[in-house]
C-alpha positions in Angstrom: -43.9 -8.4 -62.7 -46.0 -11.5 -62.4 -49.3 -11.5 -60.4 -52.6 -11.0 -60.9 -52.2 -6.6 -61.2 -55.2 -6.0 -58.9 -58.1 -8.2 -58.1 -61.1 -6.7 -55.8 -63.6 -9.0 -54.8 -66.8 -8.1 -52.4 -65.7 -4.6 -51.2 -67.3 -2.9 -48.7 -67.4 0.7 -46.9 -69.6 2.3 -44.4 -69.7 5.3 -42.9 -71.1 5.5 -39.4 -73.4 2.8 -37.6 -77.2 2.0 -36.7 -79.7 3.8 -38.4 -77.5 7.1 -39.9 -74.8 4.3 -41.7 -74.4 4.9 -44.9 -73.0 2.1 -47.3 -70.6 4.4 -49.7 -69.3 0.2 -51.2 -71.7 -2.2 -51.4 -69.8 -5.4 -52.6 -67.2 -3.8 -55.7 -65.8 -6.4 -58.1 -63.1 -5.5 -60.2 -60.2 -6.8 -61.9 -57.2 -5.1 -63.8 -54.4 -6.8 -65.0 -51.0 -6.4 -65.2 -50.1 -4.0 -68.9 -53.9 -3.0 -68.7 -55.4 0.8 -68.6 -59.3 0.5 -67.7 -61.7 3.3 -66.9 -63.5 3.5 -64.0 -66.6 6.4 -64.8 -69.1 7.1 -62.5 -71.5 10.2 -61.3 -70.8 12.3 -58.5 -71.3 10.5 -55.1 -71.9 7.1 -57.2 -68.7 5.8 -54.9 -65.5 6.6 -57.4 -64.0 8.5 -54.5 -64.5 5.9 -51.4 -63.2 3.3 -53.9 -59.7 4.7 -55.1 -58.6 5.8 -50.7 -59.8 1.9 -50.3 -57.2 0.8 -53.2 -54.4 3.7 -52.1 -54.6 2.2 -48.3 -55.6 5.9 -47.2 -58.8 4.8 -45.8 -60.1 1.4 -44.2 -62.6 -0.1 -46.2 -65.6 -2.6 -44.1 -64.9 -6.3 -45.8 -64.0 -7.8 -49.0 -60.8 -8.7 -50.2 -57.8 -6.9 -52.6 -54.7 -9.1 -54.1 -51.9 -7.0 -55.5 -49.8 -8.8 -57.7 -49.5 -12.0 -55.9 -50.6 -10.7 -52.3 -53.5 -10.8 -50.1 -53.0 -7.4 -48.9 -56.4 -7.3 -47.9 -58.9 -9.3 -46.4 -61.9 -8.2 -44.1 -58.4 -6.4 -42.9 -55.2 -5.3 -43.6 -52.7 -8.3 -44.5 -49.7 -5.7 -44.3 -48.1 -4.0 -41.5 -46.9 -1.2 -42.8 -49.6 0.8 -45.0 -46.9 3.5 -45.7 -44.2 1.5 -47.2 -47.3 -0.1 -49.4 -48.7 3.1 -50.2 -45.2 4.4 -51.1 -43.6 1.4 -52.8 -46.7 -0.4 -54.3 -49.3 2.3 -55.4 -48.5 4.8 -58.1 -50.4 7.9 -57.7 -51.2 10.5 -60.4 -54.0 13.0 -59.8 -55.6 16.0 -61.5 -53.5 18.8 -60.9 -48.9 17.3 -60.6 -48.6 18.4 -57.1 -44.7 18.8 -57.6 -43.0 19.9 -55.2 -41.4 23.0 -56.1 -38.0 23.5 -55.2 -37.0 20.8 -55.9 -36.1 20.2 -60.0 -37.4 17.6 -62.0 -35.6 14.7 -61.3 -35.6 15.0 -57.8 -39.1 15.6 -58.0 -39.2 11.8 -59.5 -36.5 10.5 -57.7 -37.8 11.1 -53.9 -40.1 8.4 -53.2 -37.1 5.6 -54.0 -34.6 7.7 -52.1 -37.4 8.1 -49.1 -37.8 3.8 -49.8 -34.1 3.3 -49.7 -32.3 3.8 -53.2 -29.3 5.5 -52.9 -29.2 8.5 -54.2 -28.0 8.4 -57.7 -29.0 4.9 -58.3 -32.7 6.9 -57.4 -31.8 9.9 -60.2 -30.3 7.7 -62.5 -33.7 5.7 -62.6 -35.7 9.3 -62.5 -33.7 10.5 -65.5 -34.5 6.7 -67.5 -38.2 7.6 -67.1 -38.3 11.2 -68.0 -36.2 9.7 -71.0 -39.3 7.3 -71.9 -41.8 10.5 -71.7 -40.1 12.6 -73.8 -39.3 15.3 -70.6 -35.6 14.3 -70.0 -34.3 17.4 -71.4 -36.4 18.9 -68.8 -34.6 17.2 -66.3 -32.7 20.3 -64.7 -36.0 22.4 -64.4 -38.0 23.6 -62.0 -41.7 22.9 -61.9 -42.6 26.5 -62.2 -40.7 26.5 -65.3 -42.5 23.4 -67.2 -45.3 23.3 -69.3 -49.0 21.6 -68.0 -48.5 19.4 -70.1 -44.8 18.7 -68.8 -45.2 19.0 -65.4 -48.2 16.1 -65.8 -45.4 13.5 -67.5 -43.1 14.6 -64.4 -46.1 13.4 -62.2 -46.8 10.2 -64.6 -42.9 9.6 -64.0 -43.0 9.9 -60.5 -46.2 7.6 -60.0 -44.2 5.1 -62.0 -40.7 5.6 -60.4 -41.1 2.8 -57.7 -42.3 -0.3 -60.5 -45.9 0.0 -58.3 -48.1 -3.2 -59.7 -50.9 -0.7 -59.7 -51.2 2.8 -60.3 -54.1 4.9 -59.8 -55.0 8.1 -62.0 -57.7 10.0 -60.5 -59.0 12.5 -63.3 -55.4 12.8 -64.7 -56.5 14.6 -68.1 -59.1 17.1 -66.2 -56.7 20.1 -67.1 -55.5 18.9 -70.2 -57.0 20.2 -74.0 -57.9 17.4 -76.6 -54.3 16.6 -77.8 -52.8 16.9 -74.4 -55.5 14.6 -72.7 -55.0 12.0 -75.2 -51.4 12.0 -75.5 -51.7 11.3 -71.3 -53.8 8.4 -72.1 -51.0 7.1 -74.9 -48.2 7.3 -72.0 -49.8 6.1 -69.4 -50.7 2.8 -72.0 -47.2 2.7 -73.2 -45.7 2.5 -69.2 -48.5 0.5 -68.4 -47.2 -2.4 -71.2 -43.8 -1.7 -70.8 -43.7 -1.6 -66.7 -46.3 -4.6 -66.7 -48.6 -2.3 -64.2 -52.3 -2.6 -64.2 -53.5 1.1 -64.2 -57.0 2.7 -63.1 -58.2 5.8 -64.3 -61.0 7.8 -62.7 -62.6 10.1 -65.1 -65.5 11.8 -66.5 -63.1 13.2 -69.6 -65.5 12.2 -72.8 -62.4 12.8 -74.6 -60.7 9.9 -73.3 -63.5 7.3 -72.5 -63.8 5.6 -76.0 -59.8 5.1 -75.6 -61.0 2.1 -72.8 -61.1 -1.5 -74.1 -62.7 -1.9 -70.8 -64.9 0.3 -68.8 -66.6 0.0 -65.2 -69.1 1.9 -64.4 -69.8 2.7 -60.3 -73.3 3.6 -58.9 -74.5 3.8 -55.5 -71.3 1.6 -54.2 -71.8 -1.4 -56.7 -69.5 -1.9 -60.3 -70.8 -2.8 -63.5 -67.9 -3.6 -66.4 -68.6 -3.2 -69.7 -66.6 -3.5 -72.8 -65.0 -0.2 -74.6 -64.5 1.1 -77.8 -60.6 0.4 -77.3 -60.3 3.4 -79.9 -56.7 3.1 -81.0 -55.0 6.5 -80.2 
């Protein structure tokens, strides 16, 4: 996947107008490219939230300008029509509890979103069933989610926010849950897909466990980024 991964430049959000408007994004700058896991840490309110609904098109943000992969998709607007189809085939979600769906088993958990884009059917599984392979669930591939493990049912969700190729994937406190071993053994996949899928990934945390794993870090407050360099501890 060539491109750039994600590039934000100058991004803005307000809420409301006159003298109650509240500037959640005051001008965010932040790069991720593609193969690359970075953290994104911040204190309650400091603007984590507004940021990743601007990045997953789920809420308008006020001006600035986001490239994914090798598209403007926006720019003091949206660039794309349809902000479904990008949400669905472009943006890799994985959040703090799996959110599986659950009756349906594993691999149609996974394989949904590329039969709801299009893929045929099997075509859709057989790619589900190559993923779960790569994380070590495949012989989970029959279950249902009330069967799996925590740790299990969070690789089905890492599968599924990977299934579609997405050039960017956002993790929003994916380890949360998760012991020591666990939470750090989510980090490890999510680096492994990241190299191996060429995806650029963003995970919001406040997990100490996980934060010296960054080789890059950016820190939000009050709706402006600061990047620093990690620790990049080898896990």
């Amino acid at each position: 996947m060539a491109g750039t991964g994600i590039r934000i430049e100058g991004l803005r959000k307000r809420y409301g107008s006159g003298d109650t408007a509240v500037d959640a994004l005051q001008g965010v700058e932040l790069q991720v490219a593609p193969g690359e896991v970075i953290g994104l840490v911040g204190p309650s309110g400091s603007g984590k939230s507004t940021l990743l609904k601007c990045l997953g098109a789920v809420i308008d943000p006020t001006a600035g300008r986001i490239v994914l992969g090798d598209e403007v998709i926006y720019d003091n607007g949206w660039q794309v029509r349809d902000l479904r189809a990008l949400r669905r085939d472009r943006i890799g979600f994985v959040f703090q509890a799996p959110y599986l769906i659950p009756f349906l088993d594993v691999t149609d958990n996974v394989a949904l979103l590329p039969m709801l884009a299009g893929v045929p059917n099997q075509e859709a599984r057989k790619r589900a069933r190559e993923l779960l392979a790569a994380l070590e669930v495949e012989h989970r591939a029959k279950a249902m989610p009330a069967q799996l493990s925590g740790g299990e049912q969070q690789r089905v969700a890492i599968a599924r926010g990977l299934i579609n190729r997405p050039p960017v994937v956002l993790a929003d406190e994916p380890t949360a849950p998760l012991d020591s071993q666990r939470a750090l053994g989510v980090i490890r996949i999510l680096n492994d897909m990241a190299q191996q899928y060429q995806t650029a990934v963003i995970v919001v945390t406040h997990d100490e466990k996980i934060i010296p794993t960054f080789k890059r870090i950016y820190h939000i407050r009050d709706g402006v980024t600061h990047e620093e360099e990690g620790e990049g501890r080898v896990i």
